[in-house]
PyMOL Python script that loads the backbone (N, CA, C, O; Angstrom):
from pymol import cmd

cmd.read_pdbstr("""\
ATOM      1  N   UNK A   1      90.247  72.960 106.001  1.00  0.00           N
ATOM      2  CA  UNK A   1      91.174  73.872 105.351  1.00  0.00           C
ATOM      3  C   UNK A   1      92.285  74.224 106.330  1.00  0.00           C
ATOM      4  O   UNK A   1      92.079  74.782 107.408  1.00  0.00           O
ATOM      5  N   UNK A   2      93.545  73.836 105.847  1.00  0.00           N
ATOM      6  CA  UNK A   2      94.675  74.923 106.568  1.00  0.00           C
ATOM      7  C   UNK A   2      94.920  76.035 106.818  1.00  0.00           C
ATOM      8  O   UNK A   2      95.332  76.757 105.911  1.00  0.00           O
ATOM      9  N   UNK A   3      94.743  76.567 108.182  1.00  0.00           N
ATOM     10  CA  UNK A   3      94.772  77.839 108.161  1.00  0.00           C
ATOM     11  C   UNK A   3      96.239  79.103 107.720  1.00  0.00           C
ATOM     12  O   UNK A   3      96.999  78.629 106.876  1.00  0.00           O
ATOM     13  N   UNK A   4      96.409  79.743 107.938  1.00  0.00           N
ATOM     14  CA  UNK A   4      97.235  80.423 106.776  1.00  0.00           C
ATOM     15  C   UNK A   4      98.208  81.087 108.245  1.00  0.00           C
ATOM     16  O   UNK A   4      97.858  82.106 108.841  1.00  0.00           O
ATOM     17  N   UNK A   5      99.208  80.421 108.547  1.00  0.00           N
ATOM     18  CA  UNK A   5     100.036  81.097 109.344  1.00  0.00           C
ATOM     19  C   UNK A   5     100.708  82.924 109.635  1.00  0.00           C
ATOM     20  O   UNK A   5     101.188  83.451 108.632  1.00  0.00           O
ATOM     21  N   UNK A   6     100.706  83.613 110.713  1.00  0.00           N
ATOM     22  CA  UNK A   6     100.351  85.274 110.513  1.00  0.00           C
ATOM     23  C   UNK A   6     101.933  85.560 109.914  1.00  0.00           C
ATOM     24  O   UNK A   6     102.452  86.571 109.440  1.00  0.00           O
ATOM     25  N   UNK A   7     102.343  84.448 110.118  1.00  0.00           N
ATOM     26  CA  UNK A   7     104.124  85.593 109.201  1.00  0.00           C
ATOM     27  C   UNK A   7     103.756  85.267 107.992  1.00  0.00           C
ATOM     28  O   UNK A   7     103.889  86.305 107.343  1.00  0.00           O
ATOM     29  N   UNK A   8     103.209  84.094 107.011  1.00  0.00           N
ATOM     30  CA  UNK A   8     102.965  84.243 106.134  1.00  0.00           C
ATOM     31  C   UNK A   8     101.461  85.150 105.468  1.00  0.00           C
ATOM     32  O   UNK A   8     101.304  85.261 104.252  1.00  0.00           O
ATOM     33  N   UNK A   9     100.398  85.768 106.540  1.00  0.00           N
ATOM     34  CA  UNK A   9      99.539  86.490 105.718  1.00  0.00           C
ATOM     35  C   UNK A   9     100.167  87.801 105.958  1.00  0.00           C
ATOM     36  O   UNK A   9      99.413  88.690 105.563  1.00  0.00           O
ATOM     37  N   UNK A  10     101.105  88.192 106.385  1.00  0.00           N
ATOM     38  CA  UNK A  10     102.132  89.140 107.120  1.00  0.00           C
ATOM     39  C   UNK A  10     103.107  89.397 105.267  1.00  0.00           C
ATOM     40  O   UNK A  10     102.965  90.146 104.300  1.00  0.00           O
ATOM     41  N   UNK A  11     103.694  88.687 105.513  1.00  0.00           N
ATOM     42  CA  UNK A  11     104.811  88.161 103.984  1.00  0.00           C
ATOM     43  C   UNK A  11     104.231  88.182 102.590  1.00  0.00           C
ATOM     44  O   UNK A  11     104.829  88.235 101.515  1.00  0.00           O
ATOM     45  N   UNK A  12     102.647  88.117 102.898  1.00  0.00           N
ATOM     46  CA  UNK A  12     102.056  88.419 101.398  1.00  0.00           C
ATOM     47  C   UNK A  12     101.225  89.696 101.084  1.00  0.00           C
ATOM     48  O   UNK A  12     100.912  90.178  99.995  1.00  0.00           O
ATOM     49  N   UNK A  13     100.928  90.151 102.505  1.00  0.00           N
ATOM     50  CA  UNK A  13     100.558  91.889 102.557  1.00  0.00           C
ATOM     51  C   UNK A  13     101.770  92.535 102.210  1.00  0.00           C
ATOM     52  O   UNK A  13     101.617  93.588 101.590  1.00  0.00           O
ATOM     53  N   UNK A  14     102.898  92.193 102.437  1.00  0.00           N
ATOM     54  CA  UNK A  14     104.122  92.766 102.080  1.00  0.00           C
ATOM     55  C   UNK A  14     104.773  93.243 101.090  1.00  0.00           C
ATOM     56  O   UNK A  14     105.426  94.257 100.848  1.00  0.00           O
ATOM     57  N   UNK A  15     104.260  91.690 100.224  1.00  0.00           N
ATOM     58  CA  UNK A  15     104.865  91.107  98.943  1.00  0.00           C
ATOM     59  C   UNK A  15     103.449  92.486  98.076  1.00  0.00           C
ATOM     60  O   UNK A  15     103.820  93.425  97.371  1.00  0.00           O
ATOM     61  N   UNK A  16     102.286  92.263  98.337  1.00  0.00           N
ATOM     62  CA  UNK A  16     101.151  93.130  97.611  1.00  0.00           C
ATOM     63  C   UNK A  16     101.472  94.742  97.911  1.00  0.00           C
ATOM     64  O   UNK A  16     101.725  95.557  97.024  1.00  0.00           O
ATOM     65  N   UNK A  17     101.423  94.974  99.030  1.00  0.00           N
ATOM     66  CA  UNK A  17     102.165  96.757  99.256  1.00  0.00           C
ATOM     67  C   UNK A  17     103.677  96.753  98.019  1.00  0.00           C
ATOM     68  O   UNK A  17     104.045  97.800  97.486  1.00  0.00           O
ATOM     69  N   UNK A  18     104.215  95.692  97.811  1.00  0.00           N
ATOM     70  CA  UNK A  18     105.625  96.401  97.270  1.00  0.00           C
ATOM     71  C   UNK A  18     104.793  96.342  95.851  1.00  0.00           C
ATOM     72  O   UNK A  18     105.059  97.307  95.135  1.00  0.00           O
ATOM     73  N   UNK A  19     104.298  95.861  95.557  1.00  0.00           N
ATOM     74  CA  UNK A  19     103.887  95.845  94.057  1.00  0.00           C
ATOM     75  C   UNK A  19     103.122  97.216  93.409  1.00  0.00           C
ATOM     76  O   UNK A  19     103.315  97.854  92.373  1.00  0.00           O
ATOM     77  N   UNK A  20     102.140  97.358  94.553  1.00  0.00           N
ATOM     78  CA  UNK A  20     101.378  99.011  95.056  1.00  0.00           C
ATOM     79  C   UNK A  20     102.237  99.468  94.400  1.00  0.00           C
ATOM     80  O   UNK A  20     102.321  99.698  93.194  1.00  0.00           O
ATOM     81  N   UNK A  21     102.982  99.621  95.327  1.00  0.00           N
ATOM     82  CA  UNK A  21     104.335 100.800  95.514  1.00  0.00           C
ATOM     83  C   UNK A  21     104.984 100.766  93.906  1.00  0.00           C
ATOM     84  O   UNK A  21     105.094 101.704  93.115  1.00  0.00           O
ATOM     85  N   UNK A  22     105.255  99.749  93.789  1.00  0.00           N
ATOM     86  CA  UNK A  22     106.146  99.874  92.447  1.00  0.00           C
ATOM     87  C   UNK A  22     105.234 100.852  91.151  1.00  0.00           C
ATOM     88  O   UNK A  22     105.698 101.707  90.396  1.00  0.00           O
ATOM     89  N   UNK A  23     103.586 100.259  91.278  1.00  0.00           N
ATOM     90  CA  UNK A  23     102.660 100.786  90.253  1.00  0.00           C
ATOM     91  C   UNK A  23     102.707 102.532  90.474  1.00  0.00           C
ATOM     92  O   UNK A  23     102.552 103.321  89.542  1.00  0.00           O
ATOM     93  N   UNK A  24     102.911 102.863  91.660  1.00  0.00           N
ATOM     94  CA  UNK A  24     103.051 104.214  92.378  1.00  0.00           C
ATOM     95  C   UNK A  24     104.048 104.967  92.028  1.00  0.00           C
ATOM     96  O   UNK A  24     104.081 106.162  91.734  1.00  0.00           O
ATOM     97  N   UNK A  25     104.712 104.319  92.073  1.00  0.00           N
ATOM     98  CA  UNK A  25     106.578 104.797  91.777  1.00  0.00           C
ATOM     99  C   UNK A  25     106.526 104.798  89.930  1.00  0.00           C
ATOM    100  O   UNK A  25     107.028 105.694  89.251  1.00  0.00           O
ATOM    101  N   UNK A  26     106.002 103.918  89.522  1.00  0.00           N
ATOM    102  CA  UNK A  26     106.144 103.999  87.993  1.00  0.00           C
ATOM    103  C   UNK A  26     105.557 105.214  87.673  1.00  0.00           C
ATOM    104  O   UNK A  26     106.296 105.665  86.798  1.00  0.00           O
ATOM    105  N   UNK A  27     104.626 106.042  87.875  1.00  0.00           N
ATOM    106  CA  UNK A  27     103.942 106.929  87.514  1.00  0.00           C
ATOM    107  C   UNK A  27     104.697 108.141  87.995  1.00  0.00           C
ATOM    108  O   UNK A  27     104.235 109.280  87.924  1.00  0.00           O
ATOM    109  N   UNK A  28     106.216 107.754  88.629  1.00  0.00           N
ATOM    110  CA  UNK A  28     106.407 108.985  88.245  1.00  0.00           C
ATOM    111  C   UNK A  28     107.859 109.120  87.471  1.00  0.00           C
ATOM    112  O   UNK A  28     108.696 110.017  87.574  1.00  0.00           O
ATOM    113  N   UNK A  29     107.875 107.916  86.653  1.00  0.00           N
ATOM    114  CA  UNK A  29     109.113 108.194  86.010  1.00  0.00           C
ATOM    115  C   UNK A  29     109.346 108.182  84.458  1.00  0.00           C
ATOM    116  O   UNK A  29     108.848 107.220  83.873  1.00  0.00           O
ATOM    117  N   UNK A  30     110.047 109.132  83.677  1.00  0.00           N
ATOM    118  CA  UNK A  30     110.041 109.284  82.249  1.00  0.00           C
ATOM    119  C   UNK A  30     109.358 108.817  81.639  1.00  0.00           C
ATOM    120  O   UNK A  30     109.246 107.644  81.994  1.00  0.00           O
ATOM    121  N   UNK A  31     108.597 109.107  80.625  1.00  0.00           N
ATOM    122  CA  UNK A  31     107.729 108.315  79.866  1.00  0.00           C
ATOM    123  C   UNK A  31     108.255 107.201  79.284  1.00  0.00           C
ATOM    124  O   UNK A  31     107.696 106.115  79.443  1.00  0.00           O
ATOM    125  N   UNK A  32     109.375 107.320  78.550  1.00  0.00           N
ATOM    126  CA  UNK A  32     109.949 106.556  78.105  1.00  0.00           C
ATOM    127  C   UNK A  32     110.515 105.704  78.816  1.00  0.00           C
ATOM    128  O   UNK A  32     111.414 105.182  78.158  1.00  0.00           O
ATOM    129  N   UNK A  33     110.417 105.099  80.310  1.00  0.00           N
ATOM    130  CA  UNK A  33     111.416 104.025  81.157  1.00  0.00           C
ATOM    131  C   UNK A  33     109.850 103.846  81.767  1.00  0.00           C
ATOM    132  O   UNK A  33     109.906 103.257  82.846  1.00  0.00           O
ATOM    133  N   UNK A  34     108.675 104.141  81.433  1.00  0.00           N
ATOM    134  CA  UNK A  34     107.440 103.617  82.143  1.00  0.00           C
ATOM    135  C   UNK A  34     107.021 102.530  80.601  1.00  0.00           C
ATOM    136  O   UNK A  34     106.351 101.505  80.726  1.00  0.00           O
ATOM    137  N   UNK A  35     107.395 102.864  79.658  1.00  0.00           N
ATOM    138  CA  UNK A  35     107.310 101.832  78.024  1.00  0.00           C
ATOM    139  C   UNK A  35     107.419 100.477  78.941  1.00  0.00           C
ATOM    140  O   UNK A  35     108.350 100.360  79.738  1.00  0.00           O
ATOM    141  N   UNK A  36     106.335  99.371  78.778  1.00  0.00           N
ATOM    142  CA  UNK A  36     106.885  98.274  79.582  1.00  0.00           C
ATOM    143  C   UNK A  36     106.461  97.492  80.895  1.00  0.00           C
ATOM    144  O   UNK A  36     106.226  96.304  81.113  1.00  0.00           O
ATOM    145  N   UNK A  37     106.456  98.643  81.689  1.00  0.00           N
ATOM    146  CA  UNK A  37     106.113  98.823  83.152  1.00  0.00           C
ATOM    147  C   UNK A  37     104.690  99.055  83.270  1.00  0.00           C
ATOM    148  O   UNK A  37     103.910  98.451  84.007  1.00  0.00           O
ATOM    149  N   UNK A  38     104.392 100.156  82.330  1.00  0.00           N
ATOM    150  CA  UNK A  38     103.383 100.340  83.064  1.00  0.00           C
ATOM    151  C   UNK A  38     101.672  99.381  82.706  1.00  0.00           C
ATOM    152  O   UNK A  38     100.557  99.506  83.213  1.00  0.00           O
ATOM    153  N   UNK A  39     102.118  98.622  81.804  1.00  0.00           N
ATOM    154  CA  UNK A  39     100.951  97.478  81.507  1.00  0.00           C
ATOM    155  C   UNK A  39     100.585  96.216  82.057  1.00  0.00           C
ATOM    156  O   UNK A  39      99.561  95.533  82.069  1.00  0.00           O
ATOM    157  N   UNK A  40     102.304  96.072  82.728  1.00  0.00           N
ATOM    158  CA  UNK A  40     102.244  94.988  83.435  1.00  0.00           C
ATOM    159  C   UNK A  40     101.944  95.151  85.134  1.00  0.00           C
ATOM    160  O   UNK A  40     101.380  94.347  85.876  1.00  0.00           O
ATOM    161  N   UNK A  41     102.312  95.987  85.336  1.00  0.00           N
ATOM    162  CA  UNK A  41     101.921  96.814  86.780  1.00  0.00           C
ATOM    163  C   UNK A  41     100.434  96.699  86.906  1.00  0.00           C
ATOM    164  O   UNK A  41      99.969  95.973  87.784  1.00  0.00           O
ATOM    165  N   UNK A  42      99.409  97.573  85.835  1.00  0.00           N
ATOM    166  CA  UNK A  42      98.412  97.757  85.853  1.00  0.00           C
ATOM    167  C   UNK A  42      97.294  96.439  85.862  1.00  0.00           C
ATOM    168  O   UNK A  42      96.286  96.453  86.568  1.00  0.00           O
ATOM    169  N   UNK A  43      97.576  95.566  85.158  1.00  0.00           N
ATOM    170  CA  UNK A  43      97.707  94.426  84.916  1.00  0.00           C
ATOM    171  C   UNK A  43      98.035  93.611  86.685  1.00  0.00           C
ATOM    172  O   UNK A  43      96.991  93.190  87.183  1.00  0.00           O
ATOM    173  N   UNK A  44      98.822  93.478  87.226  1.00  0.00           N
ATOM    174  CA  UNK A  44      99.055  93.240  88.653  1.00  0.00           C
ATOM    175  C   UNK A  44      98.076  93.809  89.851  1.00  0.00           C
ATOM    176  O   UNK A  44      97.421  93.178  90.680  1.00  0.00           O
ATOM    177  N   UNK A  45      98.190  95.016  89.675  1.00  0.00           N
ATOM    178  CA  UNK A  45      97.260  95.748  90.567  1.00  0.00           C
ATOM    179  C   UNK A  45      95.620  95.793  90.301  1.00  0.00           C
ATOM    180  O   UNK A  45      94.847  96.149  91.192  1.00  0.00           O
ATOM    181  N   UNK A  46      95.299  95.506  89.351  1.00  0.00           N
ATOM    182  CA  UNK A  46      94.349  95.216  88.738  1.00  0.00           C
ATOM    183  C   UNK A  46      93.659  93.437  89.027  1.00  0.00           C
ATOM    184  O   UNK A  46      92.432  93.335  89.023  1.00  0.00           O
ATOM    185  N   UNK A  47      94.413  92.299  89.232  1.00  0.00           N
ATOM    186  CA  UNK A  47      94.366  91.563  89.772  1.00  0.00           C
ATOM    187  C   UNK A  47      94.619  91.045  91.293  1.00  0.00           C
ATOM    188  O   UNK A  47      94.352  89.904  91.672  1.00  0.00           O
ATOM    189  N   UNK A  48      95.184  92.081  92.106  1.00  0.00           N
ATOM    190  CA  UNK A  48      95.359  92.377  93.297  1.00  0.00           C
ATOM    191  C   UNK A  48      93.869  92.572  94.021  1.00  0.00           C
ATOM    192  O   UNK A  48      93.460  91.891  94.962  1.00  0.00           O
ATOM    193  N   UNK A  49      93.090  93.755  93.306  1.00  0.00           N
ATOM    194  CA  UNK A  49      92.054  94.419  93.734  1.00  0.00           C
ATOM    195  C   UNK A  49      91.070  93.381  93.170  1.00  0.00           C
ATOM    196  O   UNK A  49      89.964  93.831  93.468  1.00  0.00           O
ATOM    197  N   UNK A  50      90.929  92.405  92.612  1.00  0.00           N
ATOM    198  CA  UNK A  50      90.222  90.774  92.810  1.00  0.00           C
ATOM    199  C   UNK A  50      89.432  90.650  93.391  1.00  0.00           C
ATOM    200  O   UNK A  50      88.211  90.714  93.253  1.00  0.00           O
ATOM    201  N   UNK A  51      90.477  90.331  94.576  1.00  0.00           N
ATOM    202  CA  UNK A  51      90.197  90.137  96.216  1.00  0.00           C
ATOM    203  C   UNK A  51      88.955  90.446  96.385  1.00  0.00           C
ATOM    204  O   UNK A  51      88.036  89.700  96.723  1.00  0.00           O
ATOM    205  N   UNK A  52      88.922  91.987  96.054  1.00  0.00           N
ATOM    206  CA  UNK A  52      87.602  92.902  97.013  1.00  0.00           C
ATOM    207  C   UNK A  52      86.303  92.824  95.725  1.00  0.00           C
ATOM    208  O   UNK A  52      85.149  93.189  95.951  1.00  0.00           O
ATOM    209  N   UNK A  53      86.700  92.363  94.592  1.00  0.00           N
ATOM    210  CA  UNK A  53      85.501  92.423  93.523  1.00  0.00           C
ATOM    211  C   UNK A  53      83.928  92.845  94.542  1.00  0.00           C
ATOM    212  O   UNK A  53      83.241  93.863  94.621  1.00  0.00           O
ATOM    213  N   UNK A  54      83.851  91.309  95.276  1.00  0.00           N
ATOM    214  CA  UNK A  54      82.511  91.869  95.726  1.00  0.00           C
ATOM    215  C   UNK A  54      82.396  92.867  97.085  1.00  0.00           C
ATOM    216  O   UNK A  54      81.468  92.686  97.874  1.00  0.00           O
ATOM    217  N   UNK A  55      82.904  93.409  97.199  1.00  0.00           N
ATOM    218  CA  UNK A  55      82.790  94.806  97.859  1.00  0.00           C
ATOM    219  C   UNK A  55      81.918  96.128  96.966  1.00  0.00           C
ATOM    220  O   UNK A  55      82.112  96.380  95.777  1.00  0.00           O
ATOM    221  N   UNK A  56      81.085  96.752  97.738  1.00  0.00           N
ATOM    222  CA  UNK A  56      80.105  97.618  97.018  1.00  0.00           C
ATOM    223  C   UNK A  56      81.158  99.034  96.294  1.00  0.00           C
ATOM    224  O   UNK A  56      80.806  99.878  95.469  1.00  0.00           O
ATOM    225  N   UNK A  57      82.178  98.902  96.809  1.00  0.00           N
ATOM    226  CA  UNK A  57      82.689 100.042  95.979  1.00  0.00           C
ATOM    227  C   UNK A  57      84.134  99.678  95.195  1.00  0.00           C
ATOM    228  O   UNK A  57      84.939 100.466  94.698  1.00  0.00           O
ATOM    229  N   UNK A  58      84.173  98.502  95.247  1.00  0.00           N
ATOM    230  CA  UNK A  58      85.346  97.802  93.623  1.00  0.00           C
ATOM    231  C   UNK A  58      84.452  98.541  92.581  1.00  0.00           C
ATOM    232  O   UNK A  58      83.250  98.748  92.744  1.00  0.00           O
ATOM    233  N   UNK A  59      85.185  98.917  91.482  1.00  0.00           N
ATOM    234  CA  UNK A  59      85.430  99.177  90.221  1.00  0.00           C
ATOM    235  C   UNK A  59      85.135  98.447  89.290  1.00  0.00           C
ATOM    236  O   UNK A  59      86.176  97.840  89.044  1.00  0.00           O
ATOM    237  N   UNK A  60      84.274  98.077  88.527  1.00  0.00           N
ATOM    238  CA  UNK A  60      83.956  96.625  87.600  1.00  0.00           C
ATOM    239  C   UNK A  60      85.299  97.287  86.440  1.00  0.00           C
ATOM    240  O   UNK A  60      85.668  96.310  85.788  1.00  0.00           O
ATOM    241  N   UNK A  61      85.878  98.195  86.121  1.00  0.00           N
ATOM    242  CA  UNK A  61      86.541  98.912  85.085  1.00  0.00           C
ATOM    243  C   UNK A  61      87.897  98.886  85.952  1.00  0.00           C
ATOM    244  O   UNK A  61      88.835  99.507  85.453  1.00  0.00           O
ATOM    245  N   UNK A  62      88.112  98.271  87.139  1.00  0.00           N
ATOM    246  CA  UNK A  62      89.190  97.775  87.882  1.00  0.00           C
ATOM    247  C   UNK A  62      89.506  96.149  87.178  1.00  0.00           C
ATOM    248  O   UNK A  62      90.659  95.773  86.969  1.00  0.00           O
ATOM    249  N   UNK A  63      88.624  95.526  86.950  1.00  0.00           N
ATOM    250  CA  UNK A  63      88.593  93.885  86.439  1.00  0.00           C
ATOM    251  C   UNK A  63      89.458  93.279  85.310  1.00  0.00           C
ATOM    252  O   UNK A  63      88.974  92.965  84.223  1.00  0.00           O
ATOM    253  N   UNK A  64      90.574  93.153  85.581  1.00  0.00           N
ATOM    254  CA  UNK A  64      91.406  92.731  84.232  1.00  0.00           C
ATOM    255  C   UNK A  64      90.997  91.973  83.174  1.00  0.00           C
ATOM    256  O   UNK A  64      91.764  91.757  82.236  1.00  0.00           O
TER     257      UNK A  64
END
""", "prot")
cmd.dss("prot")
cmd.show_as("cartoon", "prot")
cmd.util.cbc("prot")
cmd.orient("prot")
């Protein structure tokens, strides 16, 4: 297996924090400008947290 160069596991912790952030930031804006946002966000972050499925304290109600 190729190992995964550190600017790129660097560039995709990056790319996953901004997405965080965005799901973060949506929650706090008008209801009506979250119409949209906020399913697909949840939906993202929800497949983000994947990763950790088998970790003893993931969420099975986290699982898209």
């Amino acid at each position: 297996m190729v190992g995964v160069s550190p600017r790129r596991a660097l560039a995709e912790c990056e790319a996953k924090r901004a997405i965080i952030g965005m799901h973060d930031a949506e929650l706090d804006l008008p209801e009506q400008r979250r119409a949209g946002l906020e399913d697909g966000l949840r939906i993202a972050v929800r497949a983000l947290a994947l990763t950790y499925a088998n970790h003893p304290d993931y969420d099975e109600e986290w699982r898209p």
